[in-house]
Residue, then its C-alpha position, 0 to 999 in steps of 0.5 A: x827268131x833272129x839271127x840264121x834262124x827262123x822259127x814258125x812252127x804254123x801261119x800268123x795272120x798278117x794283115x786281118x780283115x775286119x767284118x765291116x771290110x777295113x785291114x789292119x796288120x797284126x802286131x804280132x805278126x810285124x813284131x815277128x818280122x823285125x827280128x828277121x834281119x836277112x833279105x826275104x823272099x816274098x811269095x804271095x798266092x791269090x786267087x778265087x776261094x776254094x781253088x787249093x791256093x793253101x795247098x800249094x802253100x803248105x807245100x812251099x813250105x815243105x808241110x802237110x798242113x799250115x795254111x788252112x785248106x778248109x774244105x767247105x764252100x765258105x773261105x777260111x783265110x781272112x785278110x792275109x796270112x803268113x809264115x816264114x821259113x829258112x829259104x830251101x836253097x838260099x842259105x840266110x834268106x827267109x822265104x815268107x809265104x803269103x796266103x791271100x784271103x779268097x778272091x769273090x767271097x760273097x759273105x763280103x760282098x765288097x769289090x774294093x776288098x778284092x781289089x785292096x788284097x790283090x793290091x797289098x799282095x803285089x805290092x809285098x811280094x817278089x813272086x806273085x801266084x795266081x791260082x785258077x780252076x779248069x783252063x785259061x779261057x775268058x771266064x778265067x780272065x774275066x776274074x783276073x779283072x782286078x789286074x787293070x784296077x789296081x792302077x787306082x789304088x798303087x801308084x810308083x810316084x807321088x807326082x802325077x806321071x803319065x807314063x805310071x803303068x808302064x813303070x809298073x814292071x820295073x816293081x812288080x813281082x813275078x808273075x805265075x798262074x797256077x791253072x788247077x784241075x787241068x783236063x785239056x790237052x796242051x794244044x793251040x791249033x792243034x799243035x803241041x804247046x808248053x805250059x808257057x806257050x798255053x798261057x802267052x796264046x791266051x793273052x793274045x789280042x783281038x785284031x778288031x776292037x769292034x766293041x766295048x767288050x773287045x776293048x776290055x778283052x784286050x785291055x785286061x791283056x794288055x795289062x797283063x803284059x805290061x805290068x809283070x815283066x815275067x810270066x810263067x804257067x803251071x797246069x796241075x791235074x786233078x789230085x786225085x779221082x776221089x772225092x774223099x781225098x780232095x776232102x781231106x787233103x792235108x790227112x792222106x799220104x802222097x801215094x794216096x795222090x796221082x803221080x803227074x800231080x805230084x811231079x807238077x806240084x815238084x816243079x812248080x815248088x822248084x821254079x820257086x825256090x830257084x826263080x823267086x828272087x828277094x824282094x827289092x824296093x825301089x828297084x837295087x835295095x833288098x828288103x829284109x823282114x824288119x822292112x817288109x813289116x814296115x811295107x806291110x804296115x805302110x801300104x796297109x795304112x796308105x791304102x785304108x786312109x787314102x785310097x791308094x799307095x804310093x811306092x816312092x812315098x813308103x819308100x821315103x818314110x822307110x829310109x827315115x825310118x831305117x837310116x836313123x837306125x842305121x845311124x844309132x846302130x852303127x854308132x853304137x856298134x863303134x863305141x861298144x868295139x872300142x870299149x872291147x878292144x881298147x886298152x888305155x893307155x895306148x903306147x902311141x897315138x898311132x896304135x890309138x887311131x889305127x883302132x879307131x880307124x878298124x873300129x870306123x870301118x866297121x862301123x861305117x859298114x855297118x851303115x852302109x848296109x842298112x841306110x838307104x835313099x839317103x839323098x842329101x847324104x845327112x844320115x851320113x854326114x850324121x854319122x862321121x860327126x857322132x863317130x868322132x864325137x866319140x873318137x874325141x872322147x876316146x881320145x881325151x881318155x886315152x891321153x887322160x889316162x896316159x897323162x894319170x900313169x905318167x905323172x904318178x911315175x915322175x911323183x914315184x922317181x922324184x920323191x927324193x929329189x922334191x924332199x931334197x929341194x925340201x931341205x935345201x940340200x942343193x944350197x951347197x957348193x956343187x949343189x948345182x951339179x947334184x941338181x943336174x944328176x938326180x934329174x937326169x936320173x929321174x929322166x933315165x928311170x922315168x924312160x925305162x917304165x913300160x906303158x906311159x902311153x900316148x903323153x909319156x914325152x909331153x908330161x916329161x917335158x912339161x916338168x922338166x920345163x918345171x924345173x927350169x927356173x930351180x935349176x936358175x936359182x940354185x946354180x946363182x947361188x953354188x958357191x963353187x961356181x965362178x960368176x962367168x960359169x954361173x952365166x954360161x950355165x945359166x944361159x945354158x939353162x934357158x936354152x934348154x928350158x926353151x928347147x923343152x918347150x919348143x920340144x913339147x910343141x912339136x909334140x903337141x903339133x905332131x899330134x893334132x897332125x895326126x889327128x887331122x890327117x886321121x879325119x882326112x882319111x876317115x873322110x875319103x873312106x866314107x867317100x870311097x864307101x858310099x860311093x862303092x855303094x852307089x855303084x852297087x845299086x847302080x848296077x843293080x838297078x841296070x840289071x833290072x832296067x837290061x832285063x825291063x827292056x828285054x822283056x818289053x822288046x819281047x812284048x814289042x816283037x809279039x805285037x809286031x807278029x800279030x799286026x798291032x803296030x799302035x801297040x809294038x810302038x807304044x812298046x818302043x817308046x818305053x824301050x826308048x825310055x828305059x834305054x835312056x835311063x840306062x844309058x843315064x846310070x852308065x855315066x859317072x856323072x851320076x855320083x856328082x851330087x855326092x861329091x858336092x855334098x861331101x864339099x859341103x862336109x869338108x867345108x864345114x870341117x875345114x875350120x875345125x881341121x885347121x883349129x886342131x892342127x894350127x896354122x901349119x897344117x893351114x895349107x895341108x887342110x886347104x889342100x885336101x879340101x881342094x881335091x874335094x872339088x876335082 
């Protein structure tokens, strides 16, 4: 499984369910979400046993049978299970079904493995279906009550937070209460309601909290309503009249089954397929099967050991976890490109950087896609130090090379010559300007070879330079030259071995020029990059915070409708809160810290800039640094 394809051919235990009440996750099942590399959409079912929840599963998943539906009064789904398909309508997205082991198993016996399911199911999915028999009336309330104790085992923060609860809707997924075995009328005070009207009038408060058992009718409402920013209903009438067919579910034909149940069933699939969104961590990043395994592992362990689950902590074990592998993969991802495209010698250090540079960006994509929570930025700051770490070495071998060609050509053009200066056949009159000849001729035909490479110029030069001090000897003793032109050449010669050395300095210095002006570069790409990034989420994690708000001044509104105005101002105050948040993400001072850190980078690098570029290039790199600081 990888790639655009998933292949599930029926469901794996997710996370198993021991005898004695402890979890576990399943290695096979984590090892087939590692290799699920696209954003997953995460729809868990829950609810109490032999209620059809497998049913509405197997349908998601576009299959008569998958999930087990177990007719018998004993509940067959253990822990959780799951399947991943290809999303029905989201092309490269993975819908991964979640079916939860039933609600009130009496062979358990154990309200804290209830609570532990329910716990894991909210904290793993986008889409959160609770399946229910007969109507939505206090007795189906009553068995919701784990939603007011979930509060004990999932926690947003580490650090103790007041208004924790109330942070829940910005994590939680959406919530569906799939009523099955509808035989009412959908009517409140006699009136014509929705599906969603239905379930909104039964999560309406009592006006007296005369006693405890109010307070609880109440409280459990009140959760409800704050936890799951989105809530939906879907009433289901009664598959069939025959008891044989309920019996045998997964064996008989649609037609075998009442139309209004299929056509509710239809409905019901669809809302998932359009309205499930992928599932997100910390409230902008898309989760893909690889980090839901790791979720799943995390929460699971959390959860057994301690009792509780905390979101920000998984979240910052996970993006150490995915930004060392962003760092080994896009690093990775650099050399390898290279090594593919690369041909040494390049014909210029220009057309070397300019590939290194497609080749960064490619890479630094990379990174940025799968890092995250990166807060002081070091996975990054790691990064760009290993890319050019491998950029040097690239570098030294594409100047290795050019060097090895270069040199063997000279040797190749210059074999008579040095057999020449062998036998002393430049020791004669007019030996001087038969020297001066074969070396420009060498010069010439050493021009005319095609792929020298990147230190064609510089390795000229430094023979030429070579040779200065021959041409010396062997004009001071051409006879057939006079002692005054014997100094005017010989002057002429030390300019020229001087301009020569001169010449390959500035080849040199041009090149560390080039160098350091790449590394500038490279640096404010990675800038513009994350903070590109950054802004992405940012907004992201405003929509959310927008459609947070909305919801809750809806809640607000109702509470204001039906007189509860202790409630509709506690609403407020987190409007409040939510409206400052967003407001907060709004200014662009909030990218600052990335700006001081990237300060820190170059000021690190400052010294190396200037050590490879020498003294010159002194107060180009000062300069670039300063800009940092704007």
């Amino acid at each position: 499984m990888s790639g655009s394809s998933v292949i599930m051919e029926s469901p794996l235990c997710l996370i198993k369910n021991s005898e004695d009440g402890k979890l576990s996750v399943n290695p096979e099942a984590i090892n087939i979400l590692t290799r699920i590399s696209q954003p997953v959409v995460v729809v868990s079912i829950v609810g109490l046993y032999r209620t059809g929840k497998s049913y509405l599963m197997n349908k998601l998943a576009g299959a008569k049978k998958g999930f087990n539906l177990g007719y018998n009064v004993q509940s067959e789904t253990k822990g959780i299970w799951m399947w991943c398909i290809p999303h029905p309508t989201k092309a490269n997205h993975v819908l991964v079904l979640l079916d939860t082991e039933g609600l009130g198993d009496v062979e358990k016996g154990d309200k804290k493995n209830d609570i532990r399911i329910f716990s894991l199911a909210v904290l793993l999915s986008s889409a959160l279906v609770y399946n229910s028999m007969g109507t939505i009336n206090q007795d189906a309330m009553d068995k919701l009550k784990l939603v007011g104790e979930i509060a004990e085992l999932i926690k947003v923060k580490s650090q103790d937070n007041d208004d924790e609860e109330a942070e829940f809707s910005l994590h939680f997924p959406i919530f569906i209460w799939a009523v099955r075995d509808f035989h009412l009328k959908l009517t409140v005070d006699g009136k014509p309601v929705t599906e969603d009207e239905y379930l909104e009038n039964a999560l309406k408060l009592r006006h007296k909290e005369k006693s405890i058992k109010d307070e609880d009718y109440n409280r459990l409402r009140k959760r409800l309503c704050m936890y799951f920013k989105s809530r939906k209903c879907f009433v289901f009438d009664q598959p069939s009249s025959e008891k044989e067919d309920l019996q045998n579910m997964d064996n008989i034909s649609e037609s075998q089954l009442q139309p209004e149940f299929l056509e509710q069933t239809k409905r019901f699939c669809d809302y998932i397929f359009q309205e499930a969104e992928v599932k997100k961590m910390i409230g902008a990043i898309n989760v893909t099967g690889r980090q839901l395994g790791h979720l799943a592992q995390s929460y699971t362990e959390a959860i057994m050991t301690h009792n509780t689950a905390c979101m920000e902590d998984v979240a910052h074990t996970l993006s150490d976890i995915e930004n060392k592998a962003a760092v080994q993969e896009a690093v990775q991802h650099y050399e390898s490109r290279m090594k593919e495209s690369i041909v040494f010698p390049t014909d210029t250090l220009n057309q070397f950087l300019e590939l290194s540079r497609q080749c960064e960006n490619e890479a630094l994509q990379k990174f940025l896609k799968r890092s995250f929570k990166d807060t002081e930025y070091k996975y990054q700051t790691e990064f760009m130090g290993l890319v050019q770490q491998k950029k040097e070495e690239f570098c030294k071998m594409n100047e290795a090379k050019s060097r090895e060609i270069c040199e063997a050509l000279i040797k190749k053009h210059s074999e008579e010559h040095e057999e020449a200066l062998a036998k002393a056949l430049y020791s004669i009159p007019g030996g001087h300007e038969k020297f001066k000849q074969d070396i420009k001729a060498i010069k010439d035909k050493y021009h005319m070879e095609p792929g020298k490479g990147v230190q064609a110029e510089i390795v000229l030069q430094e023979y030429l330079t070579s040779k200065g001090p021959l041409e010396i000897t062997i004009l001071k003793s051409d006879e057939a030259l006079t002692e005054k032109q014997k100094e005017q050449e010989e002057e002429k010669a030390k300019e020229k071995v001087q301009e020569m050395e001169q010449k390959r300095q500035e080849l040199e210095e041009s090149q560390k020029k080039q160098n350091w002006q790449d590394m500038n570069t490279t640096l404010q790409e990675n800038i513009t990059g994350l903070v590109n990034k950054l802004n992405e989420e940012n907004k992201l994690i405003r929509t959310e915070i927008r459609r947070v708000i909305e919801d809750k001044e809806r809640e607000r509104d109702s509470y204001e409708k039906q007189g509860f105005r202790r409630q509709a101002n506690m609403y407020q105050a987190q409007i409040d809160d939510y409206t400052e948040k967003e407001k907060q993400l709004e200014n662009p001072v909030w990218y600052k810290p990335i700006k001081e850190t990237f300060k820190r980078v170059a000021a690190d690098v400052l010294p190396i800039l200037i050590e490879v570029g020498g003294n010159i290039l002194k107060s180009e790199a000062i300069g670039a640094y300063n800009s940092l600081m704007l």
